[in-house]
C-alpha positions as CSV (number, residue, x, y, z in Angstrom):
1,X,110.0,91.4,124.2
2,X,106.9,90.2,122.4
3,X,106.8,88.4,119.1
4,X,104.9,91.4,118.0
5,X,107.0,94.0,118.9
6,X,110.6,92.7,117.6
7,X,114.0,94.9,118.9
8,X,116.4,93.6,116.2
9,X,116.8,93.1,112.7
10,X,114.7,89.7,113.2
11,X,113.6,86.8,115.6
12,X,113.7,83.5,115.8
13,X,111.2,82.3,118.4
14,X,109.4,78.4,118.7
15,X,105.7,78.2,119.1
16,X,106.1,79.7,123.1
17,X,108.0,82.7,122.1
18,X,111.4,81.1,123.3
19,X,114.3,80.4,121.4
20,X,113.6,77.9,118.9
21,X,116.3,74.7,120.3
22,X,115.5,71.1,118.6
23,X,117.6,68.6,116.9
24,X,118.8,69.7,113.6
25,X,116.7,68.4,110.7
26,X,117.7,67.0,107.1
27,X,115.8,70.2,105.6
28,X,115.5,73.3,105.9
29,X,112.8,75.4,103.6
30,X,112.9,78.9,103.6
31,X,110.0,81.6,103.0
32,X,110.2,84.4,102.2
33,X,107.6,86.5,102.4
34,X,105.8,90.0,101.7
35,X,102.2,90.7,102.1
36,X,101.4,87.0,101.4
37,X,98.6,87.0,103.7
38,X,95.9,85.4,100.7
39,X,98.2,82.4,100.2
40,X,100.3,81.2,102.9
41,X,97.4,78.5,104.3
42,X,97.4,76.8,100.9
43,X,101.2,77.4,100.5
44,X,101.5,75.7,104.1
45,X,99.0,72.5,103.0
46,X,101.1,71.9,99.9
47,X,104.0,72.0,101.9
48,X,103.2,70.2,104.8
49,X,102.0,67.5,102.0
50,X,105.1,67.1,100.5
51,X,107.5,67.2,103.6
52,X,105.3,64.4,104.7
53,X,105.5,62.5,101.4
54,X,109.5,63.3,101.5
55,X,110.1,60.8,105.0
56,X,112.5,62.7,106.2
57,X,112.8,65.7,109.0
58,X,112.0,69.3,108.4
59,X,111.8,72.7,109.3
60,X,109.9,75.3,107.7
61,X,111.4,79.0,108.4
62,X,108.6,81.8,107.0
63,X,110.6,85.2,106.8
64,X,108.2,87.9,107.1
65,X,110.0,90.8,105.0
66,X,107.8,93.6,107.0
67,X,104.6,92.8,105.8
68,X,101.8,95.3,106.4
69,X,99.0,92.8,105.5
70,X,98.3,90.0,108.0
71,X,101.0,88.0,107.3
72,X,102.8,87.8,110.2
73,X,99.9,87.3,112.5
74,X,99.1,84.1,109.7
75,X,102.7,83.3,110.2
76,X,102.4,83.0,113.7
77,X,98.9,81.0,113.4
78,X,101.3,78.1,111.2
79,X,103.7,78.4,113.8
80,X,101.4,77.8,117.0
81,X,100.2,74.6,114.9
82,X,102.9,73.3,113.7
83,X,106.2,72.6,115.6
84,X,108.3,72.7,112.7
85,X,107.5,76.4,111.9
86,X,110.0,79.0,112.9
87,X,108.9,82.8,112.1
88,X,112.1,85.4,110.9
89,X,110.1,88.6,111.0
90,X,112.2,91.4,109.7
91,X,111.5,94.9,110.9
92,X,111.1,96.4,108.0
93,X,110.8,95.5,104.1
94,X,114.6,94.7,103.0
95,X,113.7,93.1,100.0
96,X,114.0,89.2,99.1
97,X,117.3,88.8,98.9
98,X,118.1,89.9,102.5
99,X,115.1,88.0,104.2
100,X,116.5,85.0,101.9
101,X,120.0,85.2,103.5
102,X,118.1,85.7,107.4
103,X,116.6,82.5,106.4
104,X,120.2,80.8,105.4
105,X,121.5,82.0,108.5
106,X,119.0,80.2,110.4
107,X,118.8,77.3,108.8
108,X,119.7,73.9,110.5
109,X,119.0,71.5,107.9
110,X,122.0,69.2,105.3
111,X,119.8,70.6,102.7
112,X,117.9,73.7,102.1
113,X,114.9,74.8,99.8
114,X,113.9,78.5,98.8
115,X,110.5,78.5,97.6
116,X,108.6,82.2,96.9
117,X,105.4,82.1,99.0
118,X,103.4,83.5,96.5
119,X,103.0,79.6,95.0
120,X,104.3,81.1,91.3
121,X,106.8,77.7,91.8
122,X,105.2,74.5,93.2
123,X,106.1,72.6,96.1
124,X,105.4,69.4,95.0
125,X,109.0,70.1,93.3
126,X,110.7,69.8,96.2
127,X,111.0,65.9,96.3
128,X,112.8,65.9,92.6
129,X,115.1,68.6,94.5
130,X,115.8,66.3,97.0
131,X,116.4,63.0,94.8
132,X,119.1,65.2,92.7
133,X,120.3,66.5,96.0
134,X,120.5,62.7,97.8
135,X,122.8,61.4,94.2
136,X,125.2,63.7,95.4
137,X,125.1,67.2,93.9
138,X,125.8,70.4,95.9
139,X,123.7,72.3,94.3
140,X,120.5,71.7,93.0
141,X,118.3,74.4,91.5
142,X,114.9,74.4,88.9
143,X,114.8,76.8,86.2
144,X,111.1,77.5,84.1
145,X,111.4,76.8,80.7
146,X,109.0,79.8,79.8
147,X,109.3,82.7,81.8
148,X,106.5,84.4,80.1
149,X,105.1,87.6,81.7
150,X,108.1,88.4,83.7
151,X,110.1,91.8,83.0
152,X,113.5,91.2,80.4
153,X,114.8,92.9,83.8
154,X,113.6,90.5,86.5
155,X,114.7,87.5,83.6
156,X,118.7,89.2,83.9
157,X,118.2,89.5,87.2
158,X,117.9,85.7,87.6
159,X,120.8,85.5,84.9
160,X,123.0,87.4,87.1
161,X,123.1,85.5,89.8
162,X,123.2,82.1,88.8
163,X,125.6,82.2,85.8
164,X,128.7,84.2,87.7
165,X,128.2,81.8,91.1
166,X,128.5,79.0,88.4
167,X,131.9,80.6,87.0
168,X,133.4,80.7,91.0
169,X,132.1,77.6,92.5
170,X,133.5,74.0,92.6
171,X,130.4,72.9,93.3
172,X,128.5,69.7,91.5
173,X,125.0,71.4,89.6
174,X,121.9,69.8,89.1
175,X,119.1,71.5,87.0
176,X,115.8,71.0,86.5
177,X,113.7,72.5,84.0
178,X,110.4,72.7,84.6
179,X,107.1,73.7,82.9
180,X,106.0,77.4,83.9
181,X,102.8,76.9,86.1
């Protein structure tokens, strides 16, 4: 089987095409991403920039949600040049939510980070994520302040999840409200 040419759902291959096998790291940051292609080398310099600022060990897992731009072949560019890349390409476009949870269910790390790839929320974020995260809460999430130019729609959306999981969880919440970018 080729990296090209997956026969499941997804892959999970290291730099060589083999399974990916190393030591598990403090975090994980998942990626996913669709048709990306114009922004995943500056999304990967901003990260890279702020896991090394950060001290700690990392993995960075791009989920390609069946891109038809040249994503994936950029995914596996970051991934042949960097050890801590691991590629999830989907077969197909499932939507974010799904290539979210192949991320989750590949990730190694105590702590894990969702960032979009299209750079709408910054990386440089991730190290107040991690400070909340390292006093001791479970979860730690940022919201925008302004959500200007998004959809009432997409704005529920986000409502919709976060609110009812807050309801059924005994989990300890840290948020962080941010400036829109």
């Amino acid at each position: 089987m080729s990296p090209e040419q997956p026969d499941a759902l997804y892959t999970l291959l290291d730099q060589n095409g083999a399974a990916r096998v190393t030591e598990p790291p403090t975090l994980s940051l998942i990626v996913p991403a669709y048709n990306e292609a114009e922004v995943l080398d500056e999304l990967h310099r901003r990260l890279t920039a702020v896991i090394g600022g950060l001290g700690v060990t990392a993995e960075v897992i791009y989920v390609n949600d069946g891109s038809r731009d040249a994503t994936l072949d950029i995914l596996y560019r970051l991934r042949a040049a960097d050890p801590r890349v691991a590629v999830l390409n989907l077969s197909r476009n499932f939507g974010k939510e799904i290539a979210m949870t192949a991320g989750l269910d590949h990730s190694r790390g105590e702590a894990t980070v969702i960032i979009d790839a299209d750079l709408q929320d910054p990386p440089e974020l991730i190290p107040e994520l991690m400070a909340r995260w390292s006093q001791g809460y479970d979860v730690v999430y940022a919201t925008r302040l302004s959500r200007e130019g998004e959809s009432v729609l997409k704005k529920l959306k986000f409502l919709s999840f976060i609110q009812p999981y807050h309801n059924i969880s005994n989990h300890e919440y840290a948020r962080i409200l941010v400036k829109a970018y």
